[in-house]
VOLUM-241072 format. One line per field, with one value per residue (C-alpha): residue number from 1; residue in three letters; x, y, z. Coordinates in nm, 3 decimals. Each point is the difference from the previous one (the first is absolute). Layout:
REM residues N
n	NUM,...
res	ALA,...
X	X,...
Y	Y,...
Z	Z,...
//
This chain:
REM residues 129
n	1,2,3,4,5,6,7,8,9,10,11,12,13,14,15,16,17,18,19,20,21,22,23,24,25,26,27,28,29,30,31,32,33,34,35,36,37,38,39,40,41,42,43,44,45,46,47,48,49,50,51,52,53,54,55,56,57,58,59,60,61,62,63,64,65,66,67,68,69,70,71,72,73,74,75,76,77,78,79,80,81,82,83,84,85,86,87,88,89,90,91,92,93,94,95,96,97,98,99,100,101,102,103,104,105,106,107,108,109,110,111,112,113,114,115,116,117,118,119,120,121,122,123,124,125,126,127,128,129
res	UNK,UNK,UNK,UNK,UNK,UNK,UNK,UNK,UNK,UNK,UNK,UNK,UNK,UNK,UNK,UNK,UNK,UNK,UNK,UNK,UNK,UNK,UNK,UNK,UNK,UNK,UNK,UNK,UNK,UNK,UNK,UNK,UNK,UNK,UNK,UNK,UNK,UNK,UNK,UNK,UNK,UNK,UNK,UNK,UNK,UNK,UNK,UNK,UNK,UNK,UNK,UNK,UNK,UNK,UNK,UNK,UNK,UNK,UNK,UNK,UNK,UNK,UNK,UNK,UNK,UNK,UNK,UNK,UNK,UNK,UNK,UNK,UNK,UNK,UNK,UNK,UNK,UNK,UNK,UNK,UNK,UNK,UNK,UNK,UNK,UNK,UNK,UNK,UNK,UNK,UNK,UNK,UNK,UNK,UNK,UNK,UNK,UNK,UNK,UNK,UNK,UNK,UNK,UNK,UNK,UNK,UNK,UNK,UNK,UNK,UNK,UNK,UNK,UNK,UNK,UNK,UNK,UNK,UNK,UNK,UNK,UNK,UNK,UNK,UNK,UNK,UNK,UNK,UNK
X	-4.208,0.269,0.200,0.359,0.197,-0.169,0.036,0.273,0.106,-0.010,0.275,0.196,0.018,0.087,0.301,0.129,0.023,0.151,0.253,0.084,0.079,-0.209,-0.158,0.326,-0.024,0.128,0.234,0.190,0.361,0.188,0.294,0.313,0.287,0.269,0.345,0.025,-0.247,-0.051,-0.075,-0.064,0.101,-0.067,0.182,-0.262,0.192,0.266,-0.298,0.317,-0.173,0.167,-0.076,0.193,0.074,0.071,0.061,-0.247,0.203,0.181,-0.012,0.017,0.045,-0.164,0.033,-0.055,-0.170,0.118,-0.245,0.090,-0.218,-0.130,-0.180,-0.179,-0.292,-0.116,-0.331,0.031,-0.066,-0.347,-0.125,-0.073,0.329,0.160,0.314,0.045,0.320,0.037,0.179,0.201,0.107,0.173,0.108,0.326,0.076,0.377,0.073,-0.305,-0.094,-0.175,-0.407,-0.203,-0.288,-0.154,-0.043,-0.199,-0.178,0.016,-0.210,0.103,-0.392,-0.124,0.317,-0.244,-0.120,0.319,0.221,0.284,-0.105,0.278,0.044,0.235,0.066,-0.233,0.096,-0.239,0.005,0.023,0.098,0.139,0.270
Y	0.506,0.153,-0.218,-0.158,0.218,0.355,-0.105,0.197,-0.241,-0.291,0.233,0.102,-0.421,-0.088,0.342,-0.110,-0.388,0.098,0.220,-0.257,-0.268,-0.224,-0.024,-0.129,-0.387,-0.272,-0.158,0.340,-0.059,0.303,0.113,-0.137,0.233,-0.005,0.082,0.143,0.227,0.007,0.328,0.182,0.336,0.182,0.365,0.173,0.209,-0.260,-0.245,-0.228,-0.335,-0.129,-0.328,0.064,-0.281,0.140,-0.167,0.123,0.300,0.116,0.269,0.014,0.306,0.035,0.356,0.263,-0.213,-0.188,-0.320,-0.182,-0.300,-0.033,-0.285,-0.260,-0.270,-0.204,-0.231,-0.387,-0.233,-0.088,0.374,0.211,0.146,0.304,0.170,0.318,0.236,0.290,0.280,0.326,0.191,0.292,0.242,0.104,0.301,0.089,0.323,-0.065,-0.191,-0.341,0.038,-0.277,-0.050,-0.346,-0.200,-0.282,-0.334,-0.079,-0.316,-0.186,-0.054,0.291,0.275,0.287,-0.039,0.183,0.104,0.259,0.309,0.149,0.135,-0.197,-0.316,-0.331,-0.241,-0.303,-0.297,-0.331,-0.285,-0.086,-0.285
Z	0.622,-0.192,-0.229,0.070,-0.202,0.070,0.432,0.112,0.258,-0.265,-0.226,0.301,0.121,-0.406,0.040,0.295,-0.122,-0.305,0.160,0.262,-0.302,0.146,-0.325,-0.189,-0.107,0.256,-0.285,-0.099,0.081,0.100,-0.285,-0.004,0.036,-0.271,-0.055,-0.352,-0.205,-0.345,-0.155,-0.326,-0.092,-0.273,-0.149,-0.182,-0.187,-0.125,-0.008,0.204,0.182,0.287,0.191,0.377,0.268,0.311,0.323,0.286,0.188,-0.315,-0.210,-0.411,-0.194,-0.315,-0.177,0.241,0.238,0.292,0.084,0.385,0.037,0.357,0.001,-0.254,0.036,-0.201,0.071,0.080,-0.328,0.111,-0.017,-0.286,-0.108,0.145,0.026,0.227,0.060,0.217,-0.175,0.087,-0.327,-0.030,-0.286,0.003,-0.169,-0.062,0.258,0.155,0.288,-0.009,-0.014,0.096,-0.279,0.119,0.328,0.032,-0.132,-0.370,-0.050,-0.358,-0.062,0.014,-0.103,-0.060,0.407,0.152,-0.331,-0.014,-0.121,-0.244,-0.330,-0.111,0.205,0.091,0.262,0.023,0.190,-0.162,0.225,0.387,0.012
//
């Protein structure tokens, strides 16, 4: 008899539960949406620090770049804590048109998961209010 882990229907059961989230615990809460995100941003070359507060549906400008805030979550009190924002930025070059050079979920925990990439600007996500 083959063992539990090298059955391929035993790892195709344990896949298909973990996709499902079946597998999530009963007393996880779901986020809570906010209406204001609190970012960081950071000029490399000026070595400038910004803290931004930005209501959810607005966009900030900071340098070149243009930050809208789609949406931020933040997790209930009783869970471990975590703050989420979805983020569209864009560079905006003078005589050039708009490039977008991020879209998606910055998570305040874990910044390095889905970071901007750019040479000289850092956006990071610090808190949902």
């Amino acid at each position: 008899m083959a063992a539990f882990w090298t059955d391929r229907a035993a790892l195709a059961a344990l896949a298909l539960v973990l996709a499902s989230g079946l597998a999530t615990p009963l007393a996880a809460e779901p986020m809570e949406e906010k209406q204001e995100a609190v970012l960081q941003a950071l000029d490399k070359v000026t070595a400038r620090v910004r803290t931004i507060e930005a209501p959810v549906g607005g966009t900030v400008d900071f340098g070149a770049l243009a930050v809208t805030i789609r949406a931020c979550r933040k997790a209930p009190p009783i869970e471990a804590p975590e703050a989420a924002a979805f983020l569209e930025i864009d560079e905006i070059r003078p005589g050039e048109q708009s490039q977008r050079i991020f879209d998606g979920w910055m998570f305040a925990s874990s910044p390095a998961l889905s970071a901007l990439e750019h040479p000289v600007y850092d956006v990071w996500v610090l808190d949902c209010r």
